[in-house]
C-alpha positions, 0 to 999 in steps of 0.5 A, spaced: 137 943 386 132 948 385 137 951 380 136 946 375 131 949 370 127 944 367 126 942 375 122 948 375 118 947 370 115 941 371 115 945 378 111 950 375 107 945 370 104 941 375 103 947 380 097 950 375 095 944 371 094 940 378 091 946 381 086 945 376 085 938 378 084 940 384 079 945 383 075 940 379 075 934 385 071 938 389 067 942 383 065 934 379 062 931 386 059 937 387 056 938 380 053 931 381 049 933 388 047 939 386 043 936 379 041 929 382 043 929 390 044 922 389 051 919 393 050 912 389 051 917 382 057 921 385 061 915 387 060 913 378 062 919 378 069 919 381 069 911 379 069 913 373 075 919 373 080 913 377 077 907 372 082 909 365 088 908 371 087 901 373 084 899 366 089 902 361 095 904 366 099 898 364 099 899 356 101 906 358 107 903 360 109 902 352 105 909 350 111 912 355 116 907 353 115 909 345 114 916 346 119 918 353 116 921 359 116 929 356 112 927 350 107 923 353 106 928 358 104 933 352 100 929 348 096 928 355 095 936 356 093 937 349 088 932 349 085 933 358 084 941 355 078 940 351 075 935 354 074 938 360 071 944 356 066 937 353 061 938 360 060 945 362 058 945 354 053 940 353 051 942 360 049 949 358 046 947 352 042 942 355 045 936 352 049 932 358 046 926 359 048 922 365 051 917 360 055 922 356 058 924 364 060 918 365 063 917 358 067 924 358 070 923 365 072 917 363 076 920 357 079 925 361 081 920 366 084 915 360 091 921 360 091 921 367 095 914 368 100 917 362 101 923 365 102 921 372 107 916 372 111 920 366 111 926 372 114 922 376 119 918 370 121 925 369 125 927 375 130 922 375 131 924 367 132 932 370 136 930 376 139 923 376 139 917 379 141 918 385 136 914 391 136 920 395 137 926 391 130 923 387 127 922 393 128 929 395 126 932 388 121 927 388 119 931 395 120 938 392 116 937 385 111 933 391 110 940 395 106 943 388 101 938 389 100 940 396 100 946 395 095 945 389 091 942 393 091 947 399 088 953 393 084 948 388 078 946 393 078 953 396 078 956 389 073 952 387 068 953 393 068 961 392 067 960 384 062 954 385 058 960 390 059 965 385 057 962 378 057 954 378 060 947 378 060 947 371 065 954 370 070 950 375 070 945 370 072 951 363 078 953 369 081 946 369 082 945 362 085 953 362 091 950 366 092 944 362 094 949 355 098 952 360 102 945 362 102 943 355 107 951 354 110 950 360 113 944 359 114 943 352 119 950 352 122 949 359 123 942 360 130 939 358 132 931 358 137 927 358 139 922 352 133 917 351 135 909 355 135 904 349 130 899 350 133 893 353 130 884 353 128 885 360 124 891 357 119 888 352 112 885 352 106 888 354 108 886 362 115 887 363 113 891 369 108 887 372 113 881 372 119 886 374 114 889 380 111 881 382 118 878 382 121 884 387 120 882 394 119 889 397 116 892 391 112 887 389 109 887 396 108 894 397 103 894 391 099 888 394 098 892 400 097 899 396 092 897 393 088 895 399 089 902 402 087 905 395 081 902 397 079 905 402 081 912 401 075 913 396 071 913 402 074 919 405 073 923 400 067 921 398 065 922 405 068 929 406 063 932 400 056 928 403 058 931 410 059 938 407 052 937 402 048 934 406 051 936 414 053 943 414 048 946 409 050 943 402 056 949 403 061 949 397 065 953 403 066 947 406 068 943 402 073 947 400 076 947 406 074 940 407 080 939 400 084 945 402 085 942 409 089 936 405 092 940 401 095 944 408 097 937 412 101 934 406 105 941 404 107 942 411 109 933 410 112 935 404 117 940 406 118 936 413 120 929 408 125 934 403 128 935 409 128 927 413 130 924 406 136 927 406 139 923 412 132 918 415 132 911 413 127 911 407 124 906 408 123 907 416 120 914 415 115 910 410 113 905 415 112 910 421 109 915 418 104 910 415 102 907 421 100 914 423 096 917 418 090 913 420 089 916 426 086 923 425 080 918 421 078 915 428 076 922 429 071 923 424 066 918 426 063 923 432 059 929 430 064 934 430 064 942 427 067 943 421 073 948 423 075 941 428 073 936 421 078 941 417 083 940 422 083 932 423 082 932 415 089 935 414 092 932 420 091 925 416 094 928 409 099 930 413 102 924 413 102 921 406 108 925 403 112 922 408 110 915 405 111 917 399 117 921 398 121 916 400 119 910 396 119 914 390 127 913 391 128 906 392 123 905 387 128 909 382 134 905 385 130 898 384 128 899 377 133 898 371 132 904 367 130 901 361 124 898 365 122 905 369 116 906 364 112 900 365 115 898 372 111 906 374 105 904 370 104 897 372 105 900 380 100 906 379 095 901 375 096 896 382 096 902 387 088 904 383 086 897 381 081 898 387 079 905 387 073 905 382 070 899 386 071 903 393 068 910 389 061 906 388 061 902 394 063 909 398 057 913 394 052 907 395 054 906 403 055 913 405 047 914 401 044 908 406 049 908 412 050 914 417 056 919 415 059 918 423 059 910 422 062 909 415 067 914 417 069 908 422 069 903 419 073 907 414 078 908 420 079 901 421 080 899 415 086 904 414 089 902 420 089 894 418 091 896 411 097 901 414 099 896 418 100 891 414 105 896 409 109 898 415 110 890 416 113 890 408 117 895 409 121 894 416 121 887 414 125 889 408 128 895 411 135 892 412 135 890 405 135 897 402 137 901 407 145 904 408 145 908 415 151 911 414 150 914 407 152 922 408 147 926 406 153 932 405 154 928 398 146 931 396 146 938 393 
């Protein structure tokens, strides 16, 4: 697998432009904190970096649809470069209104939703369609986000340190040209699906997913969970500004944590899908992941917070490695790009609104006690997944597939 050479161009795409993301997640908020100091103000930050996902995934669907994964992945490269370069200009020439923030992230998040599934149609396309064998890809291409969430935070807190947020922001869209290179000259597809009669109209995937009985669930319940964990990272960046000193280190460490926990998930999910039912390891590592967040509501040091952090992220590969499969399986190919679209719309319908009431919560609650209630909610909304997923378990699954038919 790690022969196939478009496989290793996405692998290398995503590795630079989403390093570049991540870099960008700490350096945005932080950006915020450090011209307003205002909790409320960062939470319409990131609510307006997630917005575009929610409100224009589902056209997204037709985009892909009519230009295929690839281009579309070019066209949200090409477009992401420049408009990174927007705020630390008008910035630096003392035009950046808060407004004009808004409206500039807004725009870049709008390629996101584009961008994101097309990534994830792409590896079918590059490998086949083959449940286990996407999973296992899906896991391999997955482990560059990781890693990407490891270097990203802790470049960005040096940088932050040395010049300014602002010069984190120049970086990011450095690494969407490279992206738009990388994968224009070593990305190679297979022949285009023909559009099919289930696969017209505007909401061909959303009534697809919502007549699904295991897919259509697991949107529901990711929606609740996607909620939620805004509030994490919200949280993260108000206790490193606001209780350890306002350290752009620590909150690098912070973001870099989860980047550690989710590749050692990710390199332990390549290694499960090949032979663990997929949908048992999603339910189980759901029900897990929660755990470590009960920890974050005592005072602790931030080495032992970095820990916690990365043992929660840890667990999330694990969760998602696998459904990508069964979705890729479930979906008919002609109604992969809206159906992934339409999950990814779902999945973030409620993040903004978790954005704003994380950053107004965490501006008037203690940090130690909005990290409880987060806790418990997570628990709630994981374990209302994992009763999606097992009780759909025999209905997908084949406990007898050789895992030996996977190269």
């Amino acid at each position: 697998m790690l022969r196939n050479r478009s496989l290793i161009g996405l692998f290398s795409a995503e590795l630079v432009s989403l390093t570049g993301s991540s870099m960008t997640l700490l350096a945005l908020p932080w950006f915020v904190l450090a011209t307003t100091g205002s909790t409320a103000k960062m939470g319409w930050v990131l609510a307006a970096r997630v917005a575009p996902q929610a409100l224009l995934g589902i056209p997204a669907g037709s985009l892909i649809d009519r230009l295929g994964a690839k281009r579309t992945m070019l066209v949200a490269d090409a477009a992401r470069g420049p408009l990174m370069a927007i705020i630390p200009i008008l910035f630096w020439t003392g035009h950046l209104s808060f407004a004009a923030l808004l409206v500039v992230t807004f725009a870049a998040g709008s390629f996101s939703a584009p961008y994101s599934a097309s990534a994830a149609l792409l590896v079918p396309e590059v490998v086949g369609d083959d449940e286990r064998l996407v999973a296992r890809a899906g896991a391999i291409v997955g482990t560059s986000t990781q890693i990407t969430q490891i270097a990203g935070p802790v470049f960005a807190g040096v940088l932050i340190s040395l010049t300014s947020p602002a010069s984190v922001l120049v970086v990011d869209g450095g690494t969407f040209v490279f992206s738009f290179l990388t994968i224009l000259l070593t990305v190679r597809v297979g022949s285009r699906t023909e559009p099919a009669a289930q696969a017209r109209g505007l909401l061909a995937g959303v009534r697809f997913l919502m007549s699904d009985s295991l897919l259509g669930p697991i949107v529901l319940a990711a929606c609740v969970l996607n909620f939620v964990v805004p509030g994490l990272l919200v949280g993260l960046n108000t206790l490193a500004f606001f209780h350890f000193n306002s350290n752009a280190h620590v909150a690098g460490f912070f973001y870099g944590s989860l980047g550690v926990g989710a590749l050692a998930g990710a390199i332990l999910a390549q290694h499960l899908t090949k032979s663990v039912e997929l949908l048992k390891l999603s339910a189980l590592a759901i029900i897990a992941m929660p755990l470590p967040v009960w920890l974050l509501s005592i005072a602790l040091p931030w080495p032992v917070v970095v820990v916690f952090v990365g043992a929660f992220s840890f667990f999330t590969p694990l969760v998602n490695a696998p459904l990508i499969g069964i979705f890729t399986v479930r979906v008919p190919p002609a109604l992969r790009p809206k159906a992934m679209t339409a999950m990814m719309t779902f999945a973030t319908l409620a993040g903004p609104l978790g954005y704003l009431l994380a950053g107004f919560a965490f501006g008037h609650v203690s940090v130690y006690r909005a990290f409880f209630v987060i806790a418990a909610a997570l628990t709630l909304g994981s374990v209302a997944f994992a009763a999606v997923l097992l009780r759909h378990r025999t209905e997908t699954e084949q406990p007898g597939l050789a895992a030996d038919a996977l190269v």
